[in-house]
C-alpha positions as CSV (number, residue, x, y, z in Angstrom):
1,X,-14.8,3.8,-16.4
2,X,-14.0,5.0,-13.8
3,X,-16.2,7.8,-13.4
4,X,-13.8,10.4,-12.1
5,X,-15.3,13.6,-10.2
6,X,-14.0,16.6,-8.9
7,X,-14.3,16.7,-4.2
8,X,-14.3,19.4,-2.2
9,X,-11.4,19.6,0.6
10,X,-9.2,20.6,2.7
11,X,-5.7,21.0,1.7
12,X,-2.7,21.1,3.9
13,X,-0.8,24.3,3.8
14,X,2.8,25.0,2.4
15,X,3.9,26.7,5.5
16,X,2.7,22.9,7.6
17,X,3.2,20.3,5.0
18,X,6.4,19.0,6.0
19,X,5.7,18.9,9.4
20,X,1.6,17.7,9.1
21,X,1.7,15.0,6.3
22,X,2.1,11.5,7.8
23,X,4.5,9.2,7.1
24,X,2.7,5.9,5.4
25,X,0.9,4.0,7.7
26,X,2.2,0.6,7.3
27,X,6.0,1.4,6.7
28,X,5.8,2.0,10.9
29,X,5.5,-0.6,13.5
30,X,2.7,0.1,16.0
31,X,6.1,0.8,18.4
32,X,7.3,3.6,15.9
33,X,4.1,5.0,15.0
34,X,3.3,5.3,19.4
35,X,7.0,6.8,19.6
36,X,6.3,9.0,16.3
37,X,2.8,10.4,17.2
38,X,4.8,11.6,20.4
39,X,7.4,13.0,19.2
40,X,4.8,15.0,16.2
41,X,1.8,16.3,17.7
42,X,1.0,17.8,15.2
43,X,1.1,15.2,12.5
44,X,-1.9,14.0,10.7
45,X,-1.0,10.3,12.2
46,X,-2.2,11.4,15.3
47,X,-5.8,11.3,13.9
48,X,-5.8,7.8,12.8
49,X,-4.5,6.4,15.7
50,X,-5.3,1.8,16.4
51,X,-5.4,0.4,19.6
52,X,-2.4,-1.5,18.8
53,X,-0.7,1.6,19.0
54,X,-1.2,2.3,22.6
55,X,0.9,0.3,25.2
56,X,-1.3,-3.2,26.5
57,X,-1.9,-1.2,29.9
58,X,-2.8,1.8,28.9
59,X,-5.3,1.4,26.1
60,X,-8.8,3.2,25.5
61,X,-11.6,1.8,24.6
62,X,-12.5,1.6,21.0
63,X,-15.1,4.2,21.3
64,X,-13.5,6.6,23.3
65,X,-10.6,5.9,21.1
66,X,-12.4,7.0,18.0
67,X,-13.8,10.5,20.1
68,X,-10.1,11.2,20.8
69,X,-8.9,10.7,16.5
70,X,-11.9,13.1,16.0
71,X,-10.7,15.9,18.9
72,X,-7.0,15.4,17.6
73,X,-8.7,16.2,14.0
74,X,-10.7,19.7,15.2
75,X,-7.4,20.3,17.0
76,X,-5.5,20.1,13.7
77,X,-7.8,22.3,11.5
78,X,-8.5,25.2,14.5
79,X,-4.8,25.3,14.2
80,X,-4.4,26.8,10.8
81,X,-2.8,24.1,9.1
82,X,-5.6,23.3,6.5
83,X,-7.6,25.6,4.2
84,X,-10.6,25.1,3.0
85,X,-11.0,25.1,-0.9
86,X,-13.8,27.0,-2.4
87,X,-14.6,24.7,-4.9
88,X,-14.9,21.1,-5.6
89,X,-11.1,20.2,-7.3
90,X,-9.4,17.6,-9.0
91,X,-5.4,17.1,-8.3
92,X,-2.4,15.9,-9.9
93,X,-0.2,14.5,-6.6
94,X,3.5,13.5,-8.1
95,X,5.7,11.6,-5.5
96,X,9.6,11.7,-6.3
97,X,11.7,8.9,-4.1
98,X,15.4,10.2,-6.0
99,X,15.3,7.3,-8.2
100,X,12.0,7.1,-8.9
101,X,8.9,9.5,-9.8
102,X,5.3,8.8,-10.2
103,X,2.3,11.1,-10.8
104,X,-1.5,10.1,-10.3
105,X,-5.0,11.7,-10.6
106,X,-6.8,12.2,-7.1
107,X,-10.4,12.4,-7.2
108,X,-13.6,10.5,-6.3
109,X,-15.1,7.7,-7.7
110,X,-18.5,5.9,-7.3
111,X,-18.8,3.2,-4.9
112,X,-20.6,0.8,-7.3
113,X,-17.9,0.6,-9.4
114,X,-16.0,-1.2,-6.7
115,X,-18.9,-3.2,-5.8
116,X,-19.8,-3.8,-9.6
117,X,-16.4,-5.4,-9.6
118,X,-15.0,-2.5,-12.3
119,X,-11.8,-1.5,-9.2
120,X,-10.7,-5.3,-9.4
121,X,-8.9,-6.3,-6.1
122,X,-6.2,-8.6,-5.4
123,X,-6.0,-9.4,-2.1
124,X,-8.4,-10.6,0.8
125,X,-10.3,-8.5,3.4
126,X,-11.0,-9.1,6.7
127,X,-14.2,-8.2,8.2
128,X,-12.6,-6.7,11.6
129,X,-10.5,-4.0,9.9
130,X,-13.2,-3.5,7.2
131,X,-15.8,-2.7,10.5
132,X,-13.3,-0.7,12.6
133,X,-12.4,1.6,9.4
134,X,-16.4,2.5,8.5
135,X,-17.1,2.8,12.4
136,X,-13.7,5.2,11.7
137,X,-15.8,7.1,8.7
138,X,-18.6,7.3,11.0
139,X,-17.3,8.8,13.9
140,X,-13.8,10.7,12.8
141,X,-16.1,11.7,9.5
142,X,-13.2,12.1,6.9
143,X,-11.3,10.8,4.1
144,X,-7.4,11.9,3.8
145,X,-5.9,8.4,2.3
146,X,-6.3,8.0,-1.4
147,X,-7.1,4.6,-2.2
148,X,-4.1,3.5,-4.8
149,X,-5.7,2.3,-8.3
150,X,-3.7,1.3,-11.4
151,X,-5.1,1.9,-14.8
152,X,-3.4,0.7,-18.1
153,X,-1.1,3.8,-19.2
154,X,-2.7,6.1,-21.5
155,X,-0.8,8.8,-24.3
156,X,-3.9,11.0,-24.1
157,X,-3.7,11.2,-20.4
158,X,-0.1,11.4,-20.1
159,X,-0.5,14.2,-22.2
160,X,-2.8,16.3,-20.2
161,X,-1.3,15.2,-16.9
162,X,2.4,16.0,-18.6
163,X,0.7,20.0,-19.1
164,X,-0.7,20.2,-15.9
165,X,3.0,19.3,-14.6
166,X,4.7,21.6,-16.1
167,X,3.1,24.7,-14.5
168,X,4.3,25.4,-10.4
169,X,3.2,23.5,-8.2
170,X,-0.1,24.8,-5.9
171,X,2.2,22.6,-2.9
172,X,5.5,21.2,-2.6
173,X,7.2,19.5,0.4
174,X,9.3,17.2,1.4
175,X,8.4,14.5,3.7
176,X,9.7,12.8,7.0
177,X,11.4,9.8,4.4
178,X,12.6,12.0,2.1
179,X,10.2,11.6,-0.6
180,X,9.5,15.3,-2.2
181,X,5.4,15.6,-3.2
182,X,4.1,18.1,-5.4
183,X,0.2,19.0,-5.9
184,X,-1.5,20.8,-9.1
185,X,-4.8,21.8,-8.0
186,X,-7.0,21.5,-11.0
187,X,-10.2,23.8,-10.8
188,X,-10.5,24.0,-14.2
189,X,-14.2,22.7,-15.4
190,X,-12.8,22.1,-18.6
191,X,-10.3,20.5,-17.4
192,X,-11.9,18.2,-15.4
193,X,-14.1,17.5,-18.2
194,X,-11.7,15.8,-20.2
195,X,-9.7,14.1,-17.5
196,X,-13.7,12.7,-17.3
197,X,-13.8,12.1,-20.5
198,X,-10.5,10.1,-21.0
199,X,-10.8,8.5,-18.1
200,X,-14.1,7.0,-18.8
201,X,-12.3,5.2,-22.1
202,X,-10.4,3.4,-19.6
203,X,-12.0,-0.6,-19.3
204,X,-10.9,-1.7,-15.4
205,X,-8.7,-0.2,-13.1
206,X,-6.7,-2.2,-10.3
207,X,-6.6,-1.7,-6.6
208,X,-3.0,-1.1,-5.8
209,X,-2.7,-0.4,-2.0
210,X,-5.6,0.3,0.1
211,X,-8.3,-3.0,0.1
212,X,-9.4,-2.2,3.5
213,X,-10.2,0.9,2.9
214,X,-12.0,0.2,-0.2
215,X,-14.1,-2.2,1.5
216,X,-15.0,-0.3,4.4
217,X,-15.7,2.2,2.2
218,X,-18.0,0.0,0.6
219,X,-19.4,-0.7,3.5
220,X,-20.6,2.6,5.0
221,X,-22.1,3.4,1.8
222,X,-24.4,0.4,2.9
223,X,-25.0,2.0,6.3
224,X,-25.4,5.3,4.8
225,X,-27.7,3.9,2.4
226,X,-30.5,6.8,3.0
227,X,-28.1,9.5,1.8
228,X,-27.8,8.9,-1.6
229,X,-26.1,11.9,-3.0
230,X,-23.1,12.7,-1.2
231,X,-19.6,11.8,-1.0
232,X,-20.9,8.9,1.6
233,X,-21.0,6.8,-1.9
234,X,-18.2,7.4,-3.1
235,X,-14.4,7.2,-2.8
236,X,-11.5,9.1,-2.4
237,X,-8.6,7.7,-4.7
238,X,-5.6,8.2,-6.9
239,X,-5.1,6.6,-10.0
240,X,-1.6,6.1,-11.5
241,X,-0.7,5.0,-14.7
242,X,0.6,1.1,-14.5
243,X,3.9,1.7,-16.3
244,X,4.9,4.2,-13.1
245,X,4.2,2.3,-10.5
246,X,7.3,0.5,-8.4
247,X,6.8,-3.0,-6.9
248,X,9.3,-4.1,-3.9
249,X,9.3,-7.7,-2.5
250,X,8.3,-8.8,0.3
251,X,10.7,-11.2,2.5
252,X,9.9,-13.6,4.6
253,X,11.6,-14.5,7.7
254,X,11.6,-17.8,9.3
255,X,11.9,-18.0,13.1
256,X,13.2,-21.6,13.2
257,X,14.4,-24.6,11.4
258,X,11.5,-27.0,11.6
259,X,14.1,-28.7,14.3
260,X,16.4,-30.0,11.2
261,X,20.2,-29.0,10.8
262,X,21.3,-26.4,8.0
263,X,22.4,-29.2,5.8
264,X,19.1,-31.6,6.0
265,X,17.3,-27.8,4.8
266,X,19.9,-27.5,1.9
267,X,19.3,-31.5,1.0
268,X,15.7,-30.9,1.1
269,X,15.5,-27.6,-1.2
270,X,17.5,-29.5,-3.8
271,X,14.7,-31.2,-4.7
272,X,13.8,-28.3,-6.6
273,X,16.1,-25.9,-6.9
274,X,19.7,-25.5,-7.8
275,X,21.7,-24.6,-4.9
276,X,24.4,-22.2,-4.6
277,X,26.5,-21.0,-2.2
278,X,27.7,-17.6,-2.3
279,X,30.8,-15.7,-1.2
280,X,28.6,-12.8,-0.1
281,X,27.2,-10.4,2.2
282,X,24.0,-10.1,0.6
283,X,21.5,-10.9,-1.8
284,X,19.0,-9.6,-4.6
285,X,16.9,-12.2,-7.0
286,X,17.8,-11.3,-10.6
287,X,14.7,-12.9,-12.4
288,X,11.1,-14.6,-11.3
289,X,12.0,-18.5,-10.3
290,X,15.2,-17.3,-7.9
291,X,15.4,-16.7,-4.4
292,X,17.8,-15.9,-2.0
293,X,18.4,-18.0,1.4
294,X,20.3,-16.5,4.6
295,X,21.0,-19.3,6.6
296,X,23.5,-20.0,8.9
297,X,25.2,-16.4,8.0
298,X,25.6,-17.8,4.6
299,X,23.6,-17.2,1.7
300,X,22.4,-19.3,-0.9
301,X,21.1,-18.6,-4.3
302,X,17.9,-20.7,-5.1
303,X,17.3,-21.4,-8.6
304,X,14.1,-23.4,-9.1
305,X,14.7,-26.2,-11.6
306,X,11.5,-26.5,-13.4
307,X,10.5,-23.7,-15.7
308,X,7.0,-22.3,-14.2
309,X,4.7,-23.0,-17.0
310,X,2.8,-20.2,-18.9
311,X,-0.2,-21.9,-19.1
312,X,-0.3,-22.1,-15.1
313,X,-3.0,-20.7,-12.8
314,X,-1.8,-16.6,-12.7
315,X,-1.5,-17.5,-8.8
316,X,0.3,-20.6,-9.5
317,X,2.9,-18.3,-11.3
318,X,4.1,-16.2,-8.3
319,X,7.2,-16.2,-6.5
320,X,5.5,-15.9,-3.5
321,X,3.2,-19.0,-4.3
322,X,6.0,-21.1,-5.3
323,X,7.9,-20.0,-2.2
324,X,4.9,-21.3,-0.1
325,X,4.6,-24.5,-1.8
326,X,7.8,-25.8,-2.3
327,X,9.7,-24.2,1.1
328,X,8.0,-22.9,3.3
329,X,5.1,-25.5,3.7
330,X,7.5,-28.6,2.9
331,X,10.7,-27.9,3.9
332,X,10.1,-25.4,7.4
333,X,6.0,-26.6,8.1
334,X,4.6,-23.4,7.6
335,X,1.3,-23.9,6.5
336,X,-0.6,-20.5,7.0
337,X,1.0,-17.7,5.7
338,X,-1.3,-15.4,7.5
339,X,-1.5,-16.0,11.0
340,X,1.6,-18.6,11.8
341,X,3.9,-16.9,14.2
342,X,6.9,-18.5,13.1
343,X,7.2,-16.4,9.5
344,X,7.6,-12.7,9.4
345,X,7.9,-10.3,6.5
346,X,9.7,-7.4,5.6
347,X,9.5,-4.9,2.9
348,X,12.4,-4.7,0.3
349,X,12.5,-0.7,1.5
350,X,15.3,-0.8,4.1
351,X,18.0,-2.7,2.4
352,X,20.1,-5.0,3.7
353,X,19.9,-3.8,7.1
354,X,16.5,-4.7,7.9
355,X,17.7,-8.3,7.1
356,X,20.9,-8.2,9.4
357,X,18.6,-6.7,12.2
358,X,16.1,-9.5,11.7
359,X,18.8,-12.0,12.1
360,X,20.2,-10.3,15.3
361,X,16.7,-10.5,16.5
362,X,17.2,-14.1,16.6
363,X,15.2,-15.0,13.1
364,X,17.7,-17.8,11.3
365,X,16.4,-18.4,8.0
366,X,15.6,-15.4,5.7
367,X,14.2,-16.0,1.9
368,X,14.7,-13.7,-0.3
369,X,12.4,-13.0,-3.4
370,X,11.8,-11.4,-6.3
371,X,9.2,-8.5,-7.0
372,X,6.1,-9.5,-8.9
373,X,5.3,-7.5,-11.9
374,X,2.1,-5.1,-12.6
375,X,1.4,-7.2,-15.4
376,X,1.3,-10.6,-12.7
377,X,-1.1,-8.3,-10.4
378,X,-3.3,-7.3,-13.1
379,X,-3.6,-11.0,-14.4
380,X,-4.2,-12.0,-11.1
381,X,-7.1,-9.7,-10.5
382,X,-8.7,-10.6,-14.0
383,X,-8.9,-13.9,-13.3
384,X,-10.9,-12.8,-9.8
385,X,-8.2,-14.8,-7.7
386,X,-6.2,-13.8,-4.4
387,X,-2.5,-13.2,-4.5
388,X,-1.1,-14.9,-1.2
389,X,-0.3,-12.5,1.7
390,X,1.9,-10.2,1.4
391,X,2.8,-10.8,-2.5
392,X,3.7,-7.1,-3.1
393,X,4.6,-3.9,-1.9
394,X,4.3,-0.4,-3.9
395,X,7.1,2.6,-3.0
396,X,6.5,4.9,-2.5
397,X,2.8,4.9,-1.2
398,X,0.9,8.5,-1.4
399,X,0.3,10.0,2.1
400,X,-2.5,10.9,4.7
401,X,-2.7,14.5,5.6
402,X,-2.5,16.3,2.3
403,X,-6.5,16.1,1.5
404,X,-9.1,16.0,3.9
405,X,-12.5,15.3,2.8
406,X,-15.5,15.2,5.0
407,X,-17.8,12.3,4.6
């Protein structure tokens, strides 16, 4: 496993790449994704457009919504921007951030092997999205977003992909964020014959990025269930060795101080932590077991004091979990990381300066963290538990508009 097939496509054109590929979905707030679909009509993020992404007064309905992703969609490929591949293809898609470069395999798998529990997940669904994204499959009819999988790196692969590489590139852009994507088209039968081959040798592979999809992919294969021999049953995904993949933090951002002063917050954390104040203007955690606390316009280093135990629950391990359990719930009464409007998060892909403008937006108590590791994410997901919200975030994150595959 996993059972790795060749798809037919579309692919995105050289001459419309830059201008067509979508920037990822969830780097954008519903604001800049409304201002960005404007300002790029022609970009693929125009056909995957939520109702949160229309202003409160002037939104469609949910079906009319969908009808006007699918027009936006015929629009796009009458245009020219796509070709149609002859034959069914597997591809190598390399993104290249300037300090960092992955390459993955994209191809379909079966659905059963997520159902079978062999594409082990980390994080929680919920039902809304997982419904809205297979009424999306329904009506749009198309797949362009790999889903992200991990798989415990491979020489043999390497290998092969490492050959494939090192021919020219079929497509080559650069995007809207400045990360520069290649694409080897394989068509090679015997080629995909032992990508199939290797790739079967491989136990598990992880979901990375894309659980609602996965799920709602899932999903329609149940409502499709009568069609049992197309690419309705299976999905569209990327696999990327683990030991290439970049995980970023992310932070959370408190919107008050539980009505206590600065100083009864400090007392309180050093129940558990070592804290130090710092003559800086800004902060990055060094190790698992430190954080870093704005507050005040002064930030503190957070050193926890007792050593988290290796024989702990995996979930129990994470920064993120020991965040929740000795801060944020204690110290600032933040009990549901999911849906409590007083915490925020943000990525650790803007820097410091998302963390100034969070503060100038009135937020007065940011926590800094460290990233978790693959290996925490893959332990996680053996043991069948959750990671907490918003435990990780992979950069860079492969793009929508480069494939489209009709369901």
């Amino acid at each position: 496993m996993p059972r790795i097939t060749p798809f037919e496509s579309w692919l995105v054109t050289q001459q419309h790449a830059s201008r067509v590929v979508s920037p990822a979905y969830d780097a954008v707030s519903p604001k800049e994704r409304r201002e960005f679909a404007r300002e790029n009509p022609d970009n693929f993020l125009n056909t995957m457009r939520l109702m949160e992404d229309f202003p409160e007064d002037g939104r469609p309905g949910q079906g009319e919504l969908l009808q006007i992703n699918r027009q936006t969609l015929e629009r796009i490929l009458d245009s020219g921007s796509f070709a149609r591949l002859a034959e069914p293809s597997l591809f190598a898609y390399q993104l290249d951030s300037g300090n960092h470069v992955q390459t993955g395999i994209v191809c379909e798998v079966p659905v059963e092997e997520y159902d079978q529990g062999k594409i082990r997940k980390h994080e929680n669904t919920l039902q809304d999205k997982e419904s809205l994204l297979a009424q999306y499959l329904e009506v749009v009819g198309v797949s362009s977003s790999p889903i992200c999988l991990a798989y415990p790196r491979c020489e043999q692969i390497d290998r092969v992909v490492s050959g494939i590489c090192d021919e020219s590139a079929d497509l080559s852009f650069t995007s809207f964020d400045d990360v520069h994507q290649r694409i080897w088209r394989i068509s090679d039968p015997k080629l995909h014959d032992r990508l199939g081959e290797l790739f079967r040798g491989i136990e598990v592979s992880y979901l990375t990025d894309g659980h609602h999809r996965a799920a709602s992919g899932s999903r329609y294969s149940r409502m499709m269930h009568e069609r049992p021999d197309d690419s309705r049953h299976r999905l569209l995904v990327v696999l990327f060795p683990d030991n290439q993949l970049r995980l970023l933090p992310f932070h959370r951002c408190v919107r008050d101080l539980n009505d206590k002063t600065a100083g009864q917050i400090l007392d309180e954390l050093s129940r558990d932590f070592r804290v130090t104040r710092l003559d800086s203007d800004s902060f990055a955690a060094s190790r698992h077991g430190q954080f870093g606390l704005l507050l005040d316009d002064v930030w503190y280093r957070l050193d926890i004091k007792q050593e988290i135990r290796a024989d702990a629950n995996p979930v129990d391990r994470l920064d993120a979990t020991i965040l929740q359990n000795l801060v944020l719930d204690p110290v600032f009464g933040i009990k549901d990381m999911r849906n409590d409007p007083r915490l925020d998060y943000v990525p650790d892909v803007g820097g410091m300066d998302v963390i100034r403008d969070k503060v100038a937006d009135g937020w007065p108590a940011i926590l800094v963290l460290h990233a978790a590791s693959i290996d925490q994410l893959m332990a996680v997901a053996d043991a069948n538990e959750l990671m907490p919200p918003k435990s990780t975030y992979f950069d860079p994150k492969p793009r929508s508009g480069i494939f489209i595959r009709e369901r």
